[in-house]
N, C-alpha and C positions, 0 to 999 in steps of 0.2 A: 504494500500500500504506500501510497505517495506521503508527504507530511500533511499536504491540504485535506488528503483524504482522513486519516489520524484527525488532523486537528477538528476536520468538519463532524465525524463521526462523533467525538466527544461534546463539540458542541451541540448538535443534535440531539444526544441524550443528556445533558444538562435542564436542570431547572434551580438551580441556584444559581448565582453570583459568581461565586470563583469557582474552579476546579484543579484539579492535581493530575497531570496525565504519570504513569509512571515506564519506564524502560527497563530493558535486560541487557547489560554489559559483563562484559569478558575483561577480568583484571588479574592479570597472575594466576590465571586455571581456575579463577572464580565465576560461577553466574553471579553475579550484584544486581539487583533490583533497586532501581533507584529512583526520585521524583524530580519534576519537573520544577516543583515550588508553585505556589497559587497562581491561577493563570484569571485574570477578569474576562470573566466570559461574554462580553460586551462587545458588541457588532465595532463600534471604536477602534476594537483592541484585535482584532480577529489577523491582521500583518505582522504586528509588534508578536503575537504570540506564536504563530508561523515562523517566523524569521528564527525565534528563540526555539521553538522543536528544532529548525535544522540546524541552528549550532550546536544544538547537544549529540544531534545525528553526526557529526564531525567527528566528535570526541575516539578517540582510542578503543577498540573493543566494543561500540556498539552494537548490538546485535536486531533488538527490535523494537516496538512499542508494545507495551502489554496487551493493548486496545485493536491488537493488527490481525490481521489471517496469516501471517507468520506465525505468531509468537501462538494461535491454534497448533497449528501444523507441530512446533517443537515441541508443546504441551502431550500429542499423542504418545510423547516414549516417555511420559514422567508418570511418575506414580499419583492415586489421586489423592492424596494429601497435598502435593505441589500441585498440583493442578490448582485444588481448592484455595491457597495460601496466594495462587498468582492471581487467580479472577480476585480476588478482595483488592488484589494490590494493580490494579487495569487504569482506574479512575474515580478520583471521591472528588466528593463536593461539599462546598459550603455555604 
C-alpha cells in the first residue's frame, strides 16, 4: 500500500481528533513496533501528516504499516497471540 493509501485508510476509520498510526521495523534482528506520535486528523493536516508517514518510511529497517495488507500477509506465519498484540497496536485514537 502506498502512504496516501495508509494515511487515507486510517483517516477513514477515525472518528476522533488525533490518531496514532503505528509500524514494524527491523533493528539488530529485532521486529520493533513502533508509533507514529499523534497525528491531527484534520482535513488541514492531511500533507503535513503524509509527508511525516514517508519520513519514517525512510528510516532504516522499515518494514510496514500495521494498518497495510502487508503487515496481513506477514501476520499469516505468526502465532495468534502476535497477531492479536499487532491488530491493538495498527491504530488508536483520541
Amino acid at each position: 500500500m502506498t502512504t496516501r493509501e495508509i494515511y487515507f485508510k486510517a483517516y477513514m476509520l477515525s472518528d476522533k481528533q488525533q490518531g496514532m498510526l503505528y509500524y514494524t521495523q527491523l533493528q539488530e534482528g529485532l521486529e520493533l513496533v513502533r508509533p507514529t506520535g499523534w497525528l491531527d486528523m484534520d482535513k488541514d493536516w492531511h500533507q503535513r501528516n503524509i509527508d511525516l508517514l514517508q519520513q519514517l518510511e525512510q528510516q532504516e529497517g522499515f518494514m510496514f504499516w500495521n494498518i497495510s495488507s502487508e503487515c496481513d500477509v506477514w501476520l499469516e506465519q505468526k502465532s495468534a497471540k502476535h497477531k492479536e498484540v499487532i491488530s491493538a497496536l495498527a491504530f488508536v485514537q483520541r
